[in-house]
ZADO-1210 file (C-alpha; in nm, 4 decimals, padded with zeros to 6 digits):
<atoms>
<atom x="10.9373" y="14.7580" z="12.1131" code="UNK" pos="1"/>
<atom x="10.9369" y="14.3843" z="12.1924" code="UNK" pos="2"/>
<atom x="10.7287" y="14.1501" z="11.8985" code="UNK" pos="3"/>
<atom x="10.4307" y="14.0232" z="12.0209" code="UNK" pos="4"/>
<atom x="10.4207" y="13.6411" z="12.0355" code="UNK" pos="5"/>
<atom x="10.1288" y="13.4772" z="11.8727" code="UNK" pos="6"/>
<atom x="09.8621" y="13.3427" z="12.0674" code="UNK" pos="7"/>
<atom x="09.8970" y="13.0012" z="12.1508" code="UNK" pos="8"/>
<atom x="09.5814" y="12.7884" z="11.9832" code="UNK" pos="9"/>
<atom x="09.3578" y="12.6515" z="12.2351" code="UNK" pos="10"/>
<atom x="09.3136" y="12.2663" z="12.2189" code="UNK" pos="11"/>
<atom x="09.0183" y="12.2288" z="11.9966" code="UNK" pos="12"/>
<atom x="09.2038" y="12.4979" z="11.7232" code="UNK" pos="13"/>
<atom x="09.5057" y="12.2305" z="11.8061" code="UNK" pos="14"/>
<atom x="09.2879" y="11.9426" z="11.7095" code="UNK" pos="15"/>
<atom x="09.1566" y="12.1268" z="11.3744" code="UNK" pos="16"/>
<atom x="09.5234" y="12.1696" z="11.2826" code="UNK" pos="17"/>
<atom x="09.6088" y="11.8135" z="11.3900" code="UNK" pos="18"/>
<atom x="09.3574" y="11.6786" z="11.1421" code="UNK" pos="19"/>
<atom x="09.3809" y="11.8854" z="10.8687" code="UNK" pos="20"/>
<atom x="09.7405" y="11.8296" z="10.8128" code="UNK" pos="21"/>
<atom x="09.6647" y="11.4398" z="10.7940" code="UNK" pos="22"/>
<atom x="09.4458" y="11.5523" z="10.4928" code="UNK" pos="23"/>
<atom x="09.7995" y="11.6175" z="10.3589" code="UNK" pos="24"/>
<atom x="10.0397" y="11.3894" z="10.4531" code="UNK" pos="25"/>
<atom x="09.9808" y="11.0346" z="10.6488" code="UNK" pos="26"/>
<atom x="10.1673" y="11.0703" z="10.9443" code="UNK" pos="27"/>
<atom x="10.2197" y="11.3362" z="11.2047" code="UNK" pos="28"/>
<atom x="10.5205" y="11.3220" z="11.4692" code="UNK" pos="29"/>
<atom x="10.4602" y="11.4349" z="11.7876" code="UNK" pos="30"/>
<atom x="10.7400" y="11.6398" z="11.8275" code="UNK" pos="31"/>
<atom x="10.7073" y="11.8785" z="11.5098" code="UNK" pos="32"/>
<atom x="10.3373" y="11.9038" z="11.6686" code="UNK" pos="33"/>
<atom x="10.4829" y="12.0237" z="11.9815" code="UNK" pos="34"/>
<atom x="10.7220" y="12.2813" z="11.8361" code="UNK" pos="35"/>
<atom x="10.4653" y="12.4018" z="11.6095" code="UNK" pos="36"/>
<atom x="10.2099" y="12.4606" z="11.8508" code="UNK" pos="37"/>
<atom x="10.4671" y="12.5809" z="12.1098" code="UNK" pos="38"/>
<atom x="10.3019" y="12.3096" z="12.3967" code="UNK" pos="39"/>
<atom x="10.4506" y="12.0385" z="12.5602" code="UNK" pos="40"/>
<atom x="10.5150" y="11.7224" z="12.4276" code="UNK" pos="41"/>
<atom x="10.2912" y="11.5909" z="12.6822" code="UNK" pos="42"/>
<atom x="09.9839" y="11.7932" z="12.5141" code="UNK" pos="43"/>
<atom x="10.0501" y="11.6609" z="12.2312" code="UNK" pos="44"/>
<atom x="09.9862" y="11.3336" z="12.3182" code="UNK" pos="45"/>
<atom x="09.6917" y="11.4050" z="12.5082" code="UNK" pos="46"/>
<atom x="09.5797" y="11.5750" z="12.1862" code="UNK" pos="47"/>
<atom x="09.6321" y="11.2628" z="12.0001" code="UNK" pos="48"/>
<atom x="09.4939" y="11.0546" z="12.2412" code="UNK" pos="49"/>
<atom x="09.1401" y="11.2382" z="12.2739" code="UNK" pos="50"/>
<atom x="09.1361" y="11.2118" z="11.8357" code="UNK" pos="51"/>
<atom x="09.2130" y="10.8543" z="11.8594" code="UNK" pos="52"/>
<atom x="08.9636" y="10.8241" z="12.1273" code="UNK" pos="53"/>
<atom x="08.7028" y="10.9453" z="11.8843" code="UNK" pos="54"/>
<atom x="08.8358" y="10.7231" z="11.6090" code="UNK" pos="55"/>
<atom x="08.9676" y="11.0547" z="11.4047" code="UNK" pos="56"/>
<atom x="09.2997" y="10.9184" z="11.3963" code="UNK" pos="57"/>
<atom x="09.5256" y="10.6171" z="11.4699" code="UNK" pos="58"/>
<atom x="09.8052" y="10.6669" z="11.7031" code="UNK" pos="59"/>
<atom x="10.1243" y="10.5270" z="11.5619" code="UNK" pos="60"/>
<atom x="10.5050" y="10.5280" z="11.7789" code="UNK" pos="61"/>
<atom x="10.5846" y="10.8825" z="11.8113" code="UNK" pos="62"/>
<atom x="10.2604" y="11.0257" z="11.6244" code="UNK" pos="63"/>
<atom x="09.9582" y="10.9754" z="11.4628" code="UNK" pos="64"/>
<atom x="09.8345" y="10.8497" z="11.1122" code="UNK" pos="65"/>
<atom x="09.5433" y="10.9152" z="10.9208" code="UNK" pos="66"/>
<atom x="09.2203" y="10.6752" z="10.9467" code="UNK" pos="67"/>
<atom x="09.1726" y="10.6993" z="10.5726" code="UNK" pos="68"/>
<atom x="09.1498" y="10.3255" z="10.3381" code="UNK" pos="69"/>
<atom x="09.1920" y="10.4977" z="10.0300" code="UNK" pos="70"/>
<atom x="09.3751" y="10.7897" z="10.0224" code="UNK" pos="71"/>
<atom x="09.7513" y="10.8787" z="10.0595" code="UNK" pos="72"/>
<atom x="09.9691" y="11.1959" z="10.0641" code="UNK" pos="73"/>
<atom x="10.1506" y="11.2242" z="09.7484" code="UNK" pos="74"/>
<atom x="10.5102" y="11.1119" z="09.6806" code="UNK" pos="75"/>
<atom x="10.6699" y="11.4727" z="09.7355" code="UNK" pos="76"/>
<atom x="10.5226" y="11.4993" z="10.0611" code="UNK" pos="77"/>
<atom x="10.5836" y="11.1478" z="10.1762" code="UNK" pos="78"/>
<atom x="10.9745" y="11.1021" z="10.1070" code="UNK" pos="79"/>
<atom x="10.9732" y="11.3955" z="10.3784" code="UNK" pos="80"/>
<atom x="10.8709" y="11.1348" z="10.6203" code="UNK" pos="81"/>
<atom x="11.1069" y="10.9255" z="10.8491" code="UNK" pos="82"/>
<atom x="11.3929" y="10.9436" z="10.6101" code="UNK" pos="83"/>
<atom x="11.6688" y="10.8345" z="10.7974" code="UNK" pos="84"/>
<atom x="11.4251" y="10.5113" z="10.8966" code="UNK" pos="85"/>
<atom x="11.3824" y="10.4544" z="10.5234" code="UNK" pos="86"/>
<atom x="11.7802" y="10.5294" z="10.4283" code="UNK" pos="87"/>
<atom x="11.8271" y="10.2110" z="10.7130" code="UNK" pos="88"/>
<atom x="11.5909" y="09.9991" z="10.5755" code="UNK" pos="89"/>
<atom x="11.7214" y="10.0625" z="10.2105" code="UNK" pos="90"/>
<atom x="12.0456" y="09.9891" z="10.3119" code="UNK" pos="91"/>
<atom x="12.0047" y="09.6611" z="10.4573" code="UNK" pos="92"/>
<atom x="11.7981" y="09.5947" z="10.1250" code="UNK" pos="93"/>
<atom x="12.0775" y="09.6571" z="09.9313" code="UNK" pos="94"/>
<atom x="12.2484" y="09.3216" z="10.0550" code="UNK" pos="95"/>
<atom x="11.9530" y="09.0960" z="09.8983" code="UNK" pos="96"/>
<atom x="12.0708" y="09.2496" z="09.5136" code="UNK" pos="97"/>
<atom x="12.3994" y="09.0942" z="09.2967" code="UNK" pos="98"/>
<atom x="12.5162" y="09.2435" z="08.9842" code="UNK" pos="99"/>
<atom x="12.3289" y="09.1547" z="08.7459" code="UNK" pos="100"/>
<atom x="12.0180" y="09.0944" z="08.8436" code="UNK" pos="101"/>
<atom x="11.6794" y="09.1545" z="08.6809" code="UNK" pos="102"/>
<atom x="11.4390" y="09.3497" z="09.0001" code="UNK" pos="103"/>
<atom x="11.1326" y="09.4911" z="09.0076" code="UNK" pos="104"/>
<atom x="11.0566" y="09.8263" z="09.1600" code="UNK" pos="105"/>
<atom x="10.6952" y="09.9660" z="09.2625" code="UNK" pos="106"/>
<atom x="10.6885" y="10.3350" z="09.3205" code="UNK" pos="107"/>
<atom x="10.7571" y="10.3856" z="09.6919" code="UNK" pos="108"/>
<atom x="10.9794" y="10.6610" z="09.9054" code="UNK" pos="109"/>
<atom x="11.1370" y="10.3772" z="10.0299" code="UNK" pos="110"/>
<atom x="11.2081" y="10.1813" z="09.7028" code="UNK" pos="111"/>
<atom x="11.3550" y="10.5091" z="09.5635" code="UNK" pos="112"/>
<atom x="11.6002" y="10.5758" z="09.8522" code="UNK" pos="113"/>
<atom x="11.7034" y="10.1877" z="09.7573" code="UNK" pos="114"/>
<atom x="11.7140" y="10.2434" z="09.3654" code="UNK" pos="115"/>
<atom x="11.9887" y="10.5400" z="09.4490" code="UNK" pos="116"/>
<atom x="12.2156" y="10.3116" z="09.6730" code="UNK" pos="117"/>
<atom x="12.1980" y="10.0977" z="09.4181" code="UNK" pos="118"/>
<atom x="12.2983" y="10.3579" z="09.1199" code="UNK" pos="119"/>
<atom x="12.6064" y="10.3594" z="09.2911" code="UNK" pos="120"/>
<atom x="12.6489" y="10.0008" z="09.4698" code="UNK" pos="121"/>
<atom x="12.5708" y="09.7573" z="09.2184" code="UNK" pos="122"/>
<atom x="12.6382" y="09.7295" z="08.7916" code="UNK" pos="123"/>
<atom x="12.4251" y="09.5541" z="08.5021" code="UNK" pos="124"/>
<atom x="12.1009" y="09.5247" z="08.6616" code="UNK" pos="125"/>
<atom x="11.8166" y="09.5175" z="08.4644" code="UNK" pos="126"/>
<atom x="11.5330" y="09.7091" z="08.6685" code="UNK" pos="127"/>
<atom x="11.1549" y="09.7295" z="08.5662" code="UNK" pos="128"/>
<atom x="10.9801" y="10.0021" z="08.7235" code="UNK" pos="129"/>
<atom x="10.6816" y="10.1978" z="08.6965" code="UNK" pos="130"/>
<atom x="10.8441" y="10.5254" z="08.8803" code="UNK" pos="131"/>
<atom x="10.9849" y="10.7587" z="08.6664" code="UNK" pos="132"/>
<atom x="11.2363" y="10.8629" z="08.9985" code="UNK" pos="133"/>
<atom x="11.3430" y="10.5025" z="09.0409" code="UNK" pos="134"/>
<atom x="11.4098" y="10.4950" z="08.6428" code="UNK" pos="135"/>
<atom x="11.5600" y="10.8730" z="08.6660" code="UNK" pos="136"/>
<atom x="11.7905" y="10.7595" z="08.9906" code="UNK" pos="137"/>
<atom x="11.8763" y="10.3721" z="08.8397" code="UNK" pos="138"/>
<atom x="11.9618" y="10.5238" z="08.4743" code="UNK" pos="139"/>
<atom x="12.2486" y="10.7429" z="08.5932" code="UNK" pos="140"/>
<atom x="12.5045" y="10.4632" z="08.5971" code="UNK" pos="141"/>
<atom x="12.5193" y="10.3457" z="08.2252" code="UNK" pos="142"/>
<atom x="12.5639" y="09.9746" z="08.3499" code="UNK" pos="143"/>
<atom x="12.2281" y="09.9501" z="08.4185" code="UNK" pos="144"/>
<atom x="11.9111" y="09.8932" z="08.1532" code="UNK" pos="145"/>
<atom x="11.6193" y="10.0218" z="08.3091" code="UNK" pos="146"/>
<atom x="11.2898" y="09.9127" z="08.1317" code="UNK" pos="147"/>
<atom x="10.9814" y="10.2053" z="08.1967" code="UNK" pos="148"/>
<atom x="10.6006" y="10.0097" z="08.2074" code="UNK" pos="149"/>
<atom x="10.3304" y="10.2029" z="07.9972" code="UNK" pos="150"/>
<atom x="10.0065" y="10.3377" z="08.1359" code="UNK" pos="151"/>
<atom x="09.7928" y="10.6511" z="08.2670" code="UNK" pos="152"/>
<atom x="10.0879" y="10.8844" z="08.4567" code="UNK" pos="153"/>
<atom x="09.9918" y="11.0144" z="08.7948" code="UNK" pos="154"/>
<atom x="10.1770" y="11.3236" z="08.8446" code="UNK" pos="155"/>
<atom x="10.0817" y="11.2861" z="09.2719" code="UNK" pos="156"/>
<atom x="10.3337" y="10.9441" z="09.2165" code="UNK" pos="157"/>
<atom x="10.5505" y="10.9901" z="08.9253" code="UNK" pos="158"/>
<atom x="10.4547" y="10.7003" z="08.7851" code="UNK" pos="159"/>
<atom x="10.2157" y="10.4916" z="08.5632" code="UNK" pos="160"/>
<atom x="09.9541" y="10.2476" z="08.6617" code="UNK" pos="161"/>
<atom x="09.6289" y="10.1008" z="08.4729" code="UNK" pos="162"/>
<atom x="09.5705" y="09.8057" z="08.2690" code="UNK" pos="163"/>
<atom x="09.8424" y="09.8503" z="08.0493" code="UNK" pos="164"/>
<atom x="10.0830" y="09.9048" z="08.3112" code="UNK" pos="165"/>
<atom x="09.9592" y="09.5444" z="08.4530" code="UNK" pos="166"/>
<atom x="09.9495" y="09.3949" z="08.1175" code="UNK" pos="167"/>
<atom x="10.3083" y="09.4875" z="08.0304" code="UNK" pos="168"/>
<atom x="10.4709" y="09.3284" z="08.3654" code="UNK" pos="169"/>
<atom x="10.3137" y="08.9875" z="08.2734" code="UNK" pos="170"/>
<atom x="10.5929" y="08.9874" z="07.9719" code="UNK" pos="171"/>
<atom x="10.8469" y="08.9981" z="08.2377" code="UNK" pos="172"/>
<atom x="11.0201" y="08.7638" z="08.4989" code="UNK" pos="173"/>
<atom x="11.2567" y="08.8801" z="08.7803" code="UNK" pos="174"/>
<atom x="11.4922" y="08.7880" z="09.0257" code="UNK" pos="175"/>
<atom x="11.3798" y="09.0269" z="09.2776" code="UNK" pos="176"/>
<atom x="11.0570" y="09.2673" z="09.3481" code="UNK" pos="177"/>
<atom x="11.1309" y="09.5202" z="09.6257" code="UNK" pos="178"/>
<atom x="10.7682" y="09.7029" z="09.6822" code="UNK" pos="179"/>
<atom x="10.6769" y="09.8914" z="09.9843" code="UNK" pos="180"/>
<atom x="10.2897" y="09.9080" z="10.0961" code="UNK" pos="181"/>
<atom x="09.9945" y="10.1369" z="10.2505" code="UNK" pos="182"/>
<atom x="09.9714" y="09.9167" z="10.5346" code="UNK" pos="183"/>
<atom x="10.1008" y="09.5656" z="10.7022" code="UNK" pos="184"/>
<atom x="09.8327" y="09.3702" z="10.8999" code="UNK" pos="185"/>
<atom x="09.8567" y="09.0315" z="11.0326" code="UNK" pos="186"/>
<atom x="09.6496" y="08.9635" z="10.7009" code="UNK" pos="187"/>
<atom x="09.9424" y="09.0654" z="10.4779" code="UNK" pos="188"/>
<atom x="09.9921" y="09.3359" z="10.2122" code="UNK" pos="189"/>
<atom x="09.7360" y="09.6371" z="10.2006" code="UNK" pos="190"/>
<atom x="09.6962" y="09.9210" z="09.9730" code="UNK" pos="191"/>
<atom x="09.5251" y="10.2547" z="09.9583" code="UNK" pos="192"/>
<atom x="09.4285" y="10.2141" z="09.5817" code="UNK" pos="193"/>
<atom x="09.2927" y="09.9220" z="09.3357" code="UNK" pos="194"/>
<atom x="09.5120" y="10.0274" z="09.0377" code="UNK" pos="195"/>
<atom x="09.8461" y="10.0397" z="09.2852" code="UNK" pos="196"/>
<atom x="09.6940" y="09.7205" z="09.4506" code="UNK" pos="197"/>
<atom x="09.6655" y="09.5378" z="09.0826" code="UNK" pos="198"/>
<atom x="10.0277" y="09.6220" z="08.9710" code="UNK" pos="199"/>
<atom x="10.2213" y="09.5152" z="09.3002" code="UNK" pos="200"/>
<atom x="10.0337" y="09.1909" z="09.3284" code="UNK" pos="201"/>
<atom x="10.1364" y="09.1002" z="08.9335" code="UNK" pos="202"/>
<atom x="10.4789" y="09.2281" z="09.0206" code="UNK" pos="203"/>
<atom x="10.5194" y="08.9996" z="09.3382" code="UNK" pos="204"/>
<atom x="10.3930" y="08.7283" z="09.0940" code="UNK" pos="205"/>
<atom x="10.6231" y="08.7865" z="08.8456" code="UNK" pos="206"/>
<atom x="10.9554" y="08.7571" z="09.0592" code="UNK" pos="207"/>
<atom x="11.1193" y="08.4339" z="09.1753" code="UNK" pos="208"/>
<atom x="11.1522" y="08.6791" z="09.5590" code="UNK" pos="209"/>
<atom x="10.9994" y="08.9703" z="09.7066" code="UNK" pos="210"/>
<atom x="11.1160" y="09.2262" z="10.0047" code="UNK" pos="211"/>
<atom x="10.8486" y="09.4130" z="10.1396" code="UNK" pos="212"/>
<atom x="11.0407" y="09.7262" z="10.2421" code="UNK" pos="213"/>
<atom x="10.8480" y="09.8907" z="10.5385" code="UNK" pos="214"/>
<atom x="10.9019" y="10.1771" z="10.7764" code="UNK" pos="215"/>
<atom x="10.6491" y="10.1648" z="11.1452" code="UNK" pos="216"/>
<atom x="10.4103" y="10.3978" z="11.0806" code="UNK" pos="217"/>
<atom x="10.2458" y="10.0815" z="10.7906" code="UNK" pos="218"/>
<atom x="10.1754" y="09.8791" z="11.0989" code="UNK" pos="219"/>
<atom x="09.7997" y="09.9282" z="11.1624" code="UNK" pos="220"/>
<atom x="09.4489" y="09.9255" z="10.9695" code="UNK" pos="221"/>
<atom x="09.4439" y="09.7612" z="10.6567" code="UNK" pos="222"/>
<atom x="09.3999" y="09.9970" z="10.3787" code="UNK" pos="223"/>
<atom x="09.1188" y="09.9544" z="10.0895" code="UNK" pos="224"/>
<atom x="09.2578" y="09.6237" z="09.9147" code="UNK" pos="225"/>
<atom x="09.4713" y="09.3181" z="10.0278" code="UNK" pos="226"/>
<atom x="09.7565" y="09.3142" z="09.7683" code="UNK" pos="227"/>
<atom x="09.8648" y="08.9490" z="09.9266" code="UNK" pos="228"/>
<atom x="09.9433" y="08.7011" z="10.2135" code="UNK" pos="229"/>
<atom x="10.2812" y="08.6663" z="10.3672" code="UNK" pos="230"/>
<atom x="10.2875" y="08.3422" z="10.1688" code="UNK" pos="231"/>
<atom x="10.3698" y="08.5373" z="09.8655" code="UNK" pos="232"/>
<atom x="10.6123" y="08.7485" z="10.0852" code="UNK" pos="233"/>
<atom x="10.9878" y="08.6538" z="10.1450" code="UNK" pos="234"/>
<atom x="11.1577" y="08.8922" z="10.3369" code="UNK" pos="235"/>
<atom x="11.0518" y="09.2042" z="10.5628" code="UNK" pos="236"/>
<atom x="11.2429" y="09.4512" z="10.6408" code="UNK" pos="237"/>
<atom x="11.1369" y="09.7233" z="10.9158" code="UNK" pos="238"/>
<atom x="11.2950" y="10.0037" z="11.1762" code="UNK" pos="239"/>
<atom x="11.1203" y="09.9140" z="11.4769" code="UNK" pos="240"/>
<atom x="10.9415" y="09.5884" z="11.6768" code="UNK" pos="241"/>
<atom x="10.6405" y="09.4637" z="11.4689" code="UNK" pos="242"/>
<atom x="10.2773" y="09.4095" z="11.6431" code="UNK" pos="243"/>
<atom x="10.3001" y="09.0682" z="11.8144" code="UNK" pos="244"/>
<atom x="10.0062" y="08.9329" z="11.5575" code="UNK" pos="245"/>
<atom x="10.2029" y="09.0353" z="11.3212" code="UNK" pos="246"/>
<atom x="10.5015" y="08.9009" z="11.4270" code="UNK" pos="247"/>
<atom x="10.2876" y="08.5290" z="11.4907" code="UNK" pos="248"/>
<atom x="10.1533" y="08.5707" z="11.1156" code="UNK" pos="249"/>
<atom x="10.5532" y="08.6365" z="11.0139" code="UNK" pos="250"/>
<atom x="10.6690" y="08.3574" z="11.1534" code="UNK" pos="251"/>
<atom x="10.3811" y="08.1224" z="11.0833" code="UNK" pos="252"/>
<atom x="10.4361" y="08.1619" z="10.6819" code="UNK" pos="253"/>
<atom x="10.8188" y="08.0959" z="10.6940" code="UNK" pos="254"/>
<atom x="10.8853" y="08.5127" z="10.5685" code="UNK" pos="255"/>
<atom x="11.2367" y="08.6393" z="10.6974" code="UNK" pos="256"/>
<atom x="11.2199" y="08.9579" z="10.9049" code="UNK" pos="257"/>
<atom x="11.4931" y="09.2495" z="10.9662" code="UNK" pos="258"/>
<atom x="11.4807" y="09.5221" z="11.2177" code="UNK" pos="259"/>
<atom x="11.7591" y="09.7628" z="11.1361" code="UNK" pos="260"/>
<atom x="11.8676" y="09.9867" z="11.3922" code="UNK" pos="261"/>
</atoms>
């Protein structure tokens, strides 16, 4: 006796599931949407477009992202996102660092894929971070001294953040802060949360350069707080063309860009 298939979901049972798995994670692609659903590619996007049509969601290149200011998925479910676009961008990061630096490191999928390259890359760093992976991944070559900032631990990150964490960068200066972001609008730097906002922008301060490391889907609404201009900003590096304004706003405050392919 053949199975029996299961029923396809119509397309308002499609738009349900659309939505609540951006309660989960930030961004959907269009083609794990399509083999999930067993539908065309071409639905898909029709789906997405009638969402983004009633503001529900914000179409990004290949998928869709969550409208939300101030929430993200957590770190486990986000380093599941465009990895090999993140690997790229983390290697071409990896030629702003020299041995013996002293970086900075914000807690970021991106940031982390760049803290292991540089485990094995690059000795006698000295790297302050408030990730316990980026600490975990820097610590396993014995060259390097990795300094771990205080504060309230947020299992959804692995990481501290608070006042204290804030206070303790301010005894620091660095060479080098690599951060990533929530979101990249021709404004600058935004960020889902106050506390995540309030570290990054004393870490930028604190550090002589800064790399915003950025993969496309952060191209769109700003999220609930501007961490900065892209006069605090020195380099960007991305995997695909920016928005023209954002491009203008790029050029217009002197930052270097990077699209890795």
């Amino acid at each position: 006796m053949q199975p029996i298939a299961p029923a396809r979901l119509n397309k308002n049972q499609r738009h349900e599931r659309i939505l609540h798995l951006l309660q989960i994670k930030p961004v959907v692609l269009i083609s794990e949407l399509a083999q999930e659903f067993n539908v065309s590619i071409e639905t898909i996007r029709r789906d997405i477009d009638a969402l983004a049509e009633q503001s529900l969601l914000q179409r990004t290149h290949g998928g869709a992202a969550n409208m939300s200011t101030a929430k993200e998925g957590v770190l486990n479910q986000r380093k599941n996102i465009f990895p090999e676009e993140r690997m790229r961008i983390a290697k071409e990061a990896e030629k702003q660092v020299s041995d013996g630096q002293v970086l900075m490191f914000d807690s970021s999928v991106t940031c982390t894929f760049l803290a292991n390259r540089l485990a094995i890359a690059k000795k006698e760093l000295t790297v302050i971070t408030n990730s316990f992976s980026i600490a975990i991944a820097l610590s396993e070559n014995p060259t390097h001294q990795v300094i771990m900032l205080p504060g309230q631990y947020r299992a959804s990150e692995g990481s501290c953040y608070g006042a204290s964490t804030v206070s303790a960068v301010q005894q620091f200066n660095a060479d080098h802060c690599f951060s990533s972001c929530g979101s990249i609008t021709s404004e600058g730097i935004t960020e889902y949360d106050q506390d995540v906002a309030a570290l990054k922008r004393e870490m930028i301060k604190r550090s002589r350069q800064t790399s915003i490391l950025a993969d496309h889907s952060k191209f769109g609404l700003g999220k609930l707080e501007r961490v900065c201009g892209f006069e605090d900003v020195d380099l960007l590096i991305t995997d695909q063309p920016m928005p023209e304004a954002v491009t203008k706003a790029l050029n217009q405050n002197d930052v270097s860009w990077t699209v890795v392919k």
